[in-house]
C-alpha positions in Angstrom: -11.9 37.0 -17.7 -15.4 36.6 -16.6 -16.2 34.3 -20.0 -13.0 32.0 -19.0 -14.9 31.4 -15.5 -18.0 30.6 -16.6 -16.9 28.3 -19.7 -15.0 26.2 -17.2 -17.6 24.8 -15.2 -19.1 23.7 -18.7 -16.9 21.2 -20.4 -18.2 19.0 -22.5 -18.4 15.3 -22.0 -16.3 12.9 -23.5 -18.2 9.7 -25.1 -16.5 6.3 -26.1 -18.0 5.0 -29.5 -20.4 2.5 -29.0 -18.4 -0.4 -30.9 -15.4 0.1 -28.6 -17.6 0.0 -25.6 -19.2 -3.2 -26.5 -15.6 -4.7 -27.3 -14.3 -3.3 -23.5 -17.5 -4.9 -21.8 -17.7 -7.7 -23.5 -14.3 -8.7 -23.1 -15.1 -8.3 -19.4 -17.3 -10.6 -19.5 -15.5 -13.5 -20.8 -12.7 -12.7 -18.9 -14.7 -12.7 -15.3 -16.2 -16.1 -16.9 -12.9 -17.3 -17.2 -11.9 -16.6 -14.2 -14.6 -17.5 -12.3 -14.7 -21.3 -14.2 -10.6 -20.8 -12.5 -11.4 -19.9 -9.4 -14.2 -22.9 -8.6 -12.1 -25.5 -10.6 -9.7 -24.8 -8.3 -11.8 -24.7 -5.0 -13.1 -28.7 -6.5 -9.1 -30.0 -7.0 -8.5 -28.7 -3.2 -11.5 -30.2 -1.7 -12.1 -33.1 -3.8 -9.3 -34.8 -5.1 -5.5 -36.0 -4.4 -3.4 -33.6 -6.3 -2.4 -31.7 -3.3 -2.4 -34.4 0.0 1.0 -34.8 1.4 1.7 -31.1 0.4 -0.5 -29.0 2.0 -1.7 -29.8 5.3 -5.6 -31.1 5.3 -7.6 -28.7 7.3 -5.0 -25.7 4.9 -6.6 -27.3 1.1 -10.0 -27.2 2.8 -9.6 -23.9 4.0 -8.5 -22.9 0.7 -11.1 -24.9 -1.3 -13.3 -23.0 0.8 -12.2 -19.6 0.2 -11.9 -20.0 -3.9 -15.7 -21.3 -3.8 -16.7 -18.0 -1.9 -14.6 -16.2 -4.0 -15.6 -17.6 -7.6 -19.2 -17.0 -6.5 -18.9 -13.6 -5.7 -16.8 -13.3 -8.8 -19.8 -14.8 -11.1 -22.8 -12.6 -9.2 -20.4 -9.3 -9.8 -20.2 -11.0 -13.6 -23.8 -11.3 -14.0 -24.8 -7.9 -12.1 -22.4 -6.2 -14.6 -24.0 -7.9 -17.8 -27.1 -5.7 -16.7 
C-alpha cells in the first residue's frame, strides 16, 4: 500500500507534440490579429465617420469609439507579449 502512496505524488507529465503546439499558438496569433484589426476598425467608424449619427446618441459612439481603442490596444500588447 505503501508503493501506491508514493507513486502518486509522481505522475508523469503529459507533453503536446511540438507541431500541434505551434499550430495552437499560431492560430492564436492570427486570431488576436484579427481581432484586434476588428476592434480599432471599429473604434475609427464610431469616432470618425457617419455610419452611426442619428442612431446612437454623440457623446454614446464617442464613448464607445473610445472604449474599442483601449480595448484593441490592450488586445495587440497581450498579442505581442504572448508571441514571446
Amino acid at each position: 500500500m505503501e508503493d501506491n502512496k508514493n507513486n502518486n505524488s509522481e505522475l508523469p507529465e503529459v507533453e503536446q507534440p511540438s507541431n500541434e503546439q505551434g499550430k495552437s499558438t499560431l492560430f492564436a496569433v492570427i486570431t488576436g490579429i484579427i481581432m484586434v484589426t476588428i476592434y480599432l476598425g471599429m473604434a475609427f467608424l464610431l469616432v470618425f465617420t457617419t455610419l452611426f449619427v442619428g442612431k446612437v446618441p454623440e457623446w454614446v459612439r464617442y464613448m464607445m469609439g473610445v472604449v474599442f481603442f483601449l480595448y484593441g490596444i490592450y488586445r495587440g500588447y497581450r498579442v505581442y507579449v504572448s508571441r514571446k
